[in-house]
C-alpha positions as CSV (number, residue, x, y, z in Angstrom):
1,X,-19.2,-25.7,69.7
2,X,-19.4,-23.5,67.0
3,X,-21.7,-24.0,63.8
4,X,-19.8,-23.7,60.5
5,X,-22.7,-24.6,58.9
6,X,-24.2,-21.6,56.9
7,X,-27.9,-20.9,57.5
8,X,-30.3,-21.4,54.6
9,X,-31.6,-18.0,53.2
10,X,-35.4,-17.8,53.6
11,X,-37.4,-15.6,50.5
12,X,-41.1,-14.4,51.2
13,X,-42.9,-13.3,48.3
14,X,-46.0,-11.3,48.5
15,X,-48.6,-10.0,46.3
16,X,-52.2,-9.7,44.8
17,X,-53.5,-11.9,42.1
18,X,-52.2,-10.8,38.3
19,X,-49.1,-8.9,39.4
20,X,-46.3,-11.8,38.5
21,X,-45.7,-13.5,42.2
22,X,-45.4,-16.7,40.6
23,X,-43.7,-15.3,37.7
24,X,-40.8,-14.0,39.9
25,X,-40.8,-17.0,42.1
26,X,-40.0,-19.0,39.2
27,X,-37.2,-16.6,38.0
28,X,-35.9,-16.9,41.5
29,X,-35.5,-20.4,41.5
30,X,-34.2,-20.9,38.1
31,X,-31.4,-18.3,38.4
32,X,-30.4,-19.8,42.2
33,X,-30.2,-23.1,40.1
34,X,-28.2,-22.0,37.6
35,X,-25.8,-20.3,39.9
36,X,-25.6,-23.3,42.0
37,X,-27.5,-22.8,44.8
38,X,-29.7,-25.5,46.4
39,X,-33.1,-24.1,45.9
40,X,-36.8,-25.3,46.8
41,X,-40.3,-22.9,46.5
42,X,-43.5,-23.1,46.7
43,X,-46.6,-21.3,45.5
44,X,-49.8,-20.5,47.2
45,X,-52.7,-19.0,45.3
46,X,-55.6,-18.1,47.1
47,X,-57.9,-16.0,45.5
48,X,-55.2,-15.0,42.9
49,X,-58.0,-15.2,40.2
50,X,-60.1,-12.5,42.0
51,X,-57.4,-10.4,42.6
52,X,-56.2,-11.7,46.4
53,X,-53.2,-12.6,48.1
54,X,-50.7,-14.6,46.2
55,X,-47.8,-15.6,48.0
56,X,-43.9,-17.8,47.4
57,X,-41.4,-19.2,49.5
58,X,-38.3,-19.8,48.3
59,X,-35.4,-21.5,50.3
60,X,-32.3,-21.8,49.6
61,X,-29.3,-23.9,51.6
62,X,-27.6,-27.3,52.1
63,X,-29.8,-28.8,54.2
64,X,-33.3,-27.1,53.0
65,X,-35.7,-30.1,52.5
66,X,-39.1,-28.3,52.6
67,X,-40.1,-24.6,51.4
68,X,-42.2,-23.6,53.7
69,X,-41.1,-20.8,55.7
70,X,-42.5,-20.2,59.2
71,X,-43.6,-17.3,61.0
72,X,-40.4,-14.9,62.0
73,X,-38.4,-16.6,59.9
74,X,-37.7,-14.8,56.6
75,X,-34.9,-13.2,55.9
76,X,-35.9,-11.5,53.2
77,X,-39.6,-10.1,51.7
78,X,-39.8,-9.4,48.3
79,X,-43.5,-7.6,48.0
80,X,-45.1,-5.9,44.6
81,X,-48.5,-4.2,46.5
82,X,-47.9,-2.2,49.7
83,X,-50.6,-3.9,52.1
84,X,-49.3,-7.4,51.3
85,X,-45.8,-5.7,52.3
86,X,-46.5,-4.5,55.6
87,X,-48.4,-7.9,56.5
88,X,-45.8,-10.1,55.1
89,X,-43.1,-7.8,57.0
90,X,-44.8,-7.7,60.5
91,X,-45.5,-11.3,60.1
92,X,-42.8,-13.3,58.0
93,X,-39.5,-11.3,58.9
94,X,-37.0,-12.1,61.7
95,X,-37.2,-10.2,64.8
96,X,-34.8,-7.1,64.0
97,X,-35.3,-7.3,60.2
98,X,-38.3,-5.2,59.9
């Protein structure tokens, strides 16, 4: 049986407190809405006040009901500090995406 059901598209965000992460999450999901899309996110702060990891998920799809993206499961990350890159890369991306 085939699936004709398109896959929902799976955002990781990374960061270090002060650099915009929630800024651009918020950007992200406003613009998808406004196109159309079907679009859910979440923000997770840390330490973002002393200058830690900030991350977002955004998820976007017909059948998305919660934004959390698992481990090996992003499609895509979206990363403004180069440490927070390669961890959110090794650990967030599908296999063969990195």
């Amino acid at each position: 049986m085939k699936n004709t059901e398109k896959q929902p598209l799976n955002i990781h965000l990374a960061g270090v407190g002060g650099q915009g992460i929630g800024l651009l999450n918020e950007i992200l999901l406003r613009a998808a809405d406004h196109a159309g899309y079907n679009a859910i996110g979440v923000d997770t702060h840390g330490l973002a006040q002393r200058g830690g990891i900030v991350v977002s998920e955004i998820r976007l799809g017909e059948t998305v009901h919660s934004p959390l993206i698992g481990n090996g499961q992003a499609d895509l990350v979206v990363a403004l500090e180069r440490h927070e890159a390669l961890r959110a890369a090794l650990q967030f991306l599908k296999v063969g995406m990195q």
